[in-house]
C-alpha positions as CSV (number, residue, x, y, z in Angstrom):
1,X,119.4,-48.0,108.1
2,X,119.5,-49.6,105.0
3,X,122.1,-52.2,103.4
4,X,124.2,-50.5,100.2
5,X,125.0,-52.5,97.1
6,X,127.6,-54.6,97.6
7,X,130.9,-52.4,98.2
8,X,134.6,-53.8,97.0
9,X,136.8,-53.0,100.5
10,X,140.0,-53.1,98.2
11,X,138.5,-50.3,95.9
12,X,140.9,-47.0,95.6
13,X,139.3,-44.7,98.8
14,X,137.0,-46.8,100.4
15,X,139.9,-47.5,103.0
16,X,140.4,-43.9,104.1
17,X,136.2,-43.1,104.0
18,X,136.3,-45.9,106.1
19,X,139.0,-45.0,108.4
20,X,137.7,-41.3,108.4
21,X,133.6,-42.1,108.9
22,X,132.8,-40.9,105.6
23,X,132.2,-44.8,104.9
24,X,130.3,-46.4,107.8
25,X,129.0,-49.9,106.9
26,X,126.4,-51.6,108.8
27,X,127.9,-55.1,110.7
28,X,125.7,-57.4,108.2
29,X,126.6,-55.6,105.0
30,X,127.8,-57.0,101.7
31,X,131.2,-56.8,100.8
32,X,133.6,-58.1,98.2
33,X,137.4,-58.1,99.1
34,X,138.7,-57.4,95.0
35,X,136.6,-58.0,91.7
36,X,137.0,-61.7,91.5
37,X,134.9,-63.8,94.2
38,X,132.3,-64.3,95.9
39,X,130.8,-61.8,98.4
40,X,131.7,-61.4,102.1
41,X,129.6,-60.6,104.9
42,X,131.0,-57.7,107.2
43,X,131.2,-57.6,110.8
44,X,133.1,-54.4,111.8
45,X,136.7,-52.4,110.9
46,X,139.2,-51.0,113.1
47,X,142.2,-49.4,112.1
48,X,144.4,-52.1,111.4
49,X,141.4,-54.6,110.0
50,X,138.3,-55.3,108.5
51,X,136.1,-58.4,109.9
52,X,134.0,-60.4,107.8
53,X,133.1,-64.0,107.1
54,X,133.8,-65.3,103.8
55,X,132.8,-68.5,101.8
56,X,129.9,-70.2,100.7
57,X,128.6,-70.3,104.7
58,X,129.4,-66.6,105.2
59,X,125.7,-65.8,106.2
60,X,125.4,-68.5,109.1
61,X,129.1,-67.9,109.7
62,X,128.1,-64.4,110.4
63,X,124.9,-65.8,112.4
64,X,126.9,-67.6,114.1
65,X,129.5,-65.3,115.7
66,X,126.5,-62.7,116.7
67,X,124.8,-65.5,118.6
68,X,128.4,-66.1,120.3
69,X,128.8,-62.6,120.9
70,X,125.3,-61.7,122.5
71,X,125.9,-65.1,124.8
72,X,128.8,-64.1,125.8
73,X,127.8,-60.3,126.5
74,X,124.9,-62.3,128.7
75,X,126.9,-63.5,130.5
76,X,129.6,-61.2,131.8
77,X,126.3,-59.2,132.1
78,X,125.2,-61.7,134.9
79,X,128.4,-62.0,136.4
80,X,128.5,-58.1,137.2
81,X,124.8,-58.4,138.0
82,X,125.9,-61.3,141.0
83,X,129.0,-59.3,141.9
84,X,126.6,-55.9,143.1
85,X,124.2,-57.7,144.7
């Protein structure tokens, strides 16, 4: 799946595609949060929020919290692993 052009969150719409699955964004995807500002990296959405790492470290912020995430995923992996055997 290809990355879209950078996509403004706040944009009339793009709340309810997103909230419907009309919209789905990729976890890595560009994404501005209004017209002024730099662009964000998103993670994921939910109903109530939209995750993404802003700033001018949003890329190894984003990095970052994957590497976390995969670890930690590992982990509790290993932990149910030990517990059936």
């Amino acid at each position: 799946m290809k990355y879209l052009p950078i996509i403004d969150v706040w944009e009339s719409g793009i709340e309810t595609a997103l909230l419907s699955g009309q919209l789905r964004l990729q976890s890595g995807q560009w994404i501005r949060c209004g017209k002024e500002g730099p662009p964000s990296r998103f993670d994921y959405s939910t109903k109530w929020y939209i995750r993404a790492y802003h700033g001018p470290r949003a890329s190894a912020k984003y990095r970052e919290a994957k590497r976390h995430k995969k670890e930690h995923e590992a982990t509790l992996a290993a932990r149910e692993s030990s517990r059936n055997n």
